[in-house]
Every structure is written in C-alpha cells, then in structure tokens.
N, C-alpha and C positions, 0 to 999 in steps of 0.2 A: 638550670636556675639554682643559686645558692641556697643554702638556708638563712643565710645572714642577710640576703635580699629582704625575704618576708620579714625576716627579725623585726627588720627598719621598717615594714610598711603594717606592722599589724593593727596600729589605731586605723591610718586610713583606710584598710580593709574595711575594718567593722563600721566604722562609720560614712563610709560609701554607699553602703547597702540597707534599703527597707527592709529591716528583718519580718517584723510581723507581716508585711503585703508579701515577701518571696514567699514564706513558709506558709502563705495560706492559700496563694496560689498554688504553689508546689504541692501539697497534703494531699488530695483527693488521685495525684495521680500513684504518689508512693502509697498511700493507703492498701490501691486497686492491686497494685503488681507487689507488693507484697503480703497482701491475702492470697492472691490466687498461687502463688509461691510457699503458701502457708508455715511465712517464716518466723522465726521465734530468735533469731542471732543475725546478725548483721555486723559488718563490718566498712568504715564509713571511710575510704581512703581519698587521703587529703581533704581533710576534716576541718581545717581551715582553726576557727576559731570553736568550732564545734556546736553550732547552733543546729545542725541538720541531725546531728549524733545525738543531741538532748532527746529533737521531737523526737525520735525513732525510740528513746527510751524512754519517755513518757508514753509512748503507747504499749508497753509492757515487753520491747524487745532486749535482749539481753545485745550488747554494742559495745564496739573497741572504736574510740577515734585514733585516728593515727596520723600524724602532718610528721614532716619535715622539719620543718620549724619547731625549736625548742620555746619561741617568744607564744605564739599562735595555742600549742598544748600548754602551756603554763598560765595564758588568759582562758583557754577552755577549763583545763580543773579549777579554778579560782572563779571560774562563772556558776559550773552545775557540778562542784565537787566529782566523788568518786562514790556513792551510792552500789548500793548490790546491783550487778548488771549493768557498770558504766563503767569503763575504763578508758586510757585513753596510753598512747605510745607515739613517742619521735622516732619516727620511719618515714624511709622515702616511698615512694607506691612502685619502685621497682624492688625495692627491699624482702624476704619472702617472711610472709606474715605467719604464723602458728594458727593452729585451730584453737575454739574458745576451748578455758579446762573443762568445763562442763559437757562440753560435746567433741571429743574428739575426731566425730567422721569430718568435721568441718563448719564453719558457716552455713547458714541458711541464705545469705543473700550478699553481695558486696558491692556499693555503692562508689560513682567516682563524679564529682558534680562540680558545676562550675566552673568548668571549662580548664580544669584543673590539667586533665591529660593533656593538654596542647601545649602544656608549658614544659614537657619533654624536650629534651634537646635533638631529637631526631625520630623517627617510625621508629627503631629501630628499638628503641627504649620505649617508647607506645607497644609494642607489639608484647615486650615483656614486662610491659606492667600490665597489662592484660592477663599476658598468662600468670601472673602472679596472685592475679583476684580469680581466677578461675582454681588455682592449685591450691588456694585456701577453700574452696565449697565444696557440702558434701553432694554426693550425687541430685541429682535433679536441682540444685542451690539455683538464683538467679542472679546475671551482675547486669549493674544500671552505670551506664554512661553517659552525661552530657554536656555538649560543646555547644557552642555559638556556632553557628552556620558562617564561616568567614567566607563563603561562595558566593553569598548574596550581596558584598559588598562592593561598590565598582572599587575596582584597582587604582589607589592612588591618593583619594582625601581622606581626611581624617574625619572620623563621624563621632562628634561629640554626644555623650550618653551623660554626664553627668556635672552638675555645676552646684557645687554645695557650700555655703558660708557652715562652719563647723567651728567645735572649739576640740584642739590635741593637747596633747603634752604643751608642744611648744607655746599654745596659746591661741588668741583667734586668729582663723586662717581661711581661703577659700578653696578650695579643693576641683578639680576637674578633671573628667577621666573619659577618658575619650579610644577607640580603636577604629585602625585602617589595615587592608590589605596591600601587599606589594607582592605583585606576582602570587608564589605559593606560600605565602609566609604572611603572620599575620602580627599583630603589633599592640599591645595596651600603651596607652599612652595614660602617664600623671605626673599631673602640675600644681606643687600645694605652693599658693603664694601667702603674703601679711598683706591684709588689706590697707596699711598703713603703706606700702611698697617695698622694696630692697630686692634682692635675687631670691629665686624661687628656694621655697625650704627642699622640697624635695622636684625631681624634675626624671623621671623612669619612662625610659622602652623599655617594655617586658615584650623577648618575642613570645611568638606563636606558632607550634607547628601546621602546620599546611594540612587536617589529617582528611580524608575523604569517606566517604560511606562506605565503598568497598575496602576500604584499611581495618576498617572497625569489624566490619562483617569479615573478614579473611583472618583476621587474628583472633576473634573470638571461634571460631568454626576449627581452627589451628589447636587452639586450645581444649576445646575439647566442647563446644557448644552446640547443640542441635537444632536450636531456634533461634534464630535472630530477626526481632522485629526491626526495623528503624524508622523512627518518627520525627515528625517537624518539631514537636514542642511539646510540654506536657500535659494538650488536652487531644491527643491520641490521632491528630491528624497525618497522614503518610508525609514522608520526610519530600522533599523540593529540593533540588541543591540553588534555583535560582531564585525560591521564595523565602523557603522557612527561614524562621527568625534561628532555631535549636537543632542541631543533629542528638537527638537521643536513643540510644541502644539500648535496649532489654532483650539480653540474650541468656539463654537456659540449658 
C-alpha cells in the first residue's frame, strides 16, 4: 500500500473513528502489559495520525510515532506538537527503526495496532516488520500487535461497520466503511458520497493480508521472542480464530 493512498484518505481516517471510546476502551489493556513490561520508551509503528502515540506520552512514556504517510505525521505534529519525549518520523514498519538517543540498548516496548500489519502486501514483509520491531527492543522489551480477526467472517459479503454523515475538506459527505473476506484475503471497503448525489468522492478496496496466529507466533519466536501470548481482544480473553472479534499478540 502507497503512501500517497493514506495521503488521500487522512481526514476520513480520523473521522471514521471514535477516538475517545477506542482509547478508553483500549487504556486499561496497554496500561497492564506495559507495567508489567515496566516500560518507559515505546515506539508506536504505524502511528496513523498519532492519537495512540499522544496517550502513551501523556502517561509519561518517552515515544517515536512513525507512519508512512508524510499527510498522517504532519496532522500528528500539528495535533500534539513535539514536546520532550514525543517525536514523530515517516517510515514504513518494514523500514529499521534506530533506538531512542536517550537509551541506546533499545526500546522498552513497540506497538503495531489497528490492523495496520495486514496492510503488508504479503507474509513476507509481515514477517520482517516484525523483526524490525523486535531489532529495535532492548532485551526483555515487549511488542503488541493487533489485527481484526478476518477468520470469523463468512467468505464473501461485505459487513458494513460504519455509516457516518461528516463534514471533510470537500464539504458535507456520508461516509461508509465496511470489510469482507474472499478466500485468504481480506478487504476495507470506502465509499464517501455528497448527500446532495453525483459519483462517489472517494470509492477504496484496501486489501488485507490473510495473516494467521501461527504467522504472528512463528515470526515473532524467529525473531527472537520467548513469550507469545495471543488474545481475542483487549480484555485478555484467549484468541478463537472462529469467534474473536481481534487477534492480539503481546510477545516478549
């Protein structure tokens, strides 16, 4: 996937999304696995617009966001600036990251969320953006991954997740965003129309890699990891490939 893909879709990112209900959902589980990882540097790949990078630095961690996208880091610094302990860089999460200057053994922790790895264009490049957030931590460091479970979806309709009147750039628009499975492949679908009518402004399949449990587990383990939990979601229930809503890795 391009950089100039997200360029174009950064409003409707950010306004697709309930920040405040994600991040307060989300909080209690990043909290937990980053105490008990007793980390103090984190590093937030594919950072998006960097609202996950903030919380993590407001709770006194020192953090690098890092997106692909030069549109994506340029609404993140111009959202929470660059503050001691906030920095932010365009790289891609196959790219190899540097340790913080303050700590050169490495990272305490490195984070890859929303389903971000799946937009790899093959295992292949999953397996080395993996080892690339492992080859930025210092020993015992922890890395967090999470995907959308595309297991649980039947093969073939499209399951709409979201239906938003909004106002972009372009003006007032309705927004919908919706994902299905085909075979091993998975699919974002968005459709931003003028409620007034004409052809759609924006109209995206964004694929999806196909990634499995044992993919996540075999390449962090490759890499150099000696625990690997994997969960359904992030209030710590064992993963389902036919239930859970999340495949989430916290591997050590």
């Amino acid at each position: 996937m391009s950089a100039a893909t997200f360029d174009d879709l950064t409003d409707l990112y950010d306004a697709l999304i309930d920040w405040p209900q994600r991040l307060a959902n989300e909080e209690p589980f990043f909290r937990r696995v980053l105490a008990e990882a007793q980390a103090k540097s984190l590093l937030d790949v594919a950072c998006g617009t960097g609202r996950h990078a903030a919380m993590f630095h407001a709770w006194g961690l020192r953090v690098e966001g890092a997106d692909v996208s030069p549109n994506m880091i340029g609404r993140a610094r111009a959202a929470f600036g660059e503050p001691p302990g906030l920095g932010w860089a365009v790289r891609g999460f196959t790219e190899p990251a540097g340790a913080p200057r303050d700590s050169p053994a490495g990272f305490d922790a490195a984070v890859c969320i929303g389903s971000s790895l799946a937009l790899a264009p093959d295992l292949a490049a999953v397996r080395q953006a993996i080892n690339r957030m492992f080859a930025c931590l210092r020993p015992a460091g922890v890395v967090i991954v999470q995907l959308l479970n595309l297991w649980r979806l039947e093969d073939g309709p499209c399951l709409w997740q979201k239906c938003l009147r909004t106002t972009l750039p372009q003006g007032e628009v309705l927004a919908l965003k919706g994902v299905h499975r085909s075979g091993g492949r998975g699919f974002v679908e968005l459709v931003v129309l003028r409620p007034s009518g004409g052809p759609p402004l924006v109209c995206e399949s964004l694929p999806l890699v196909g990634i499995e449990a044992p993919d996540l587990e075999e390449a962090a383990r490759h890499a150099g990891a000696s625990q690997v939990q994997l969960l359904g979601d992030y209030h710590g229930h064992p993963y389902d490939r036919a239930r859970s809503i999340d495949l989430v890795m916290v591997a050590r």
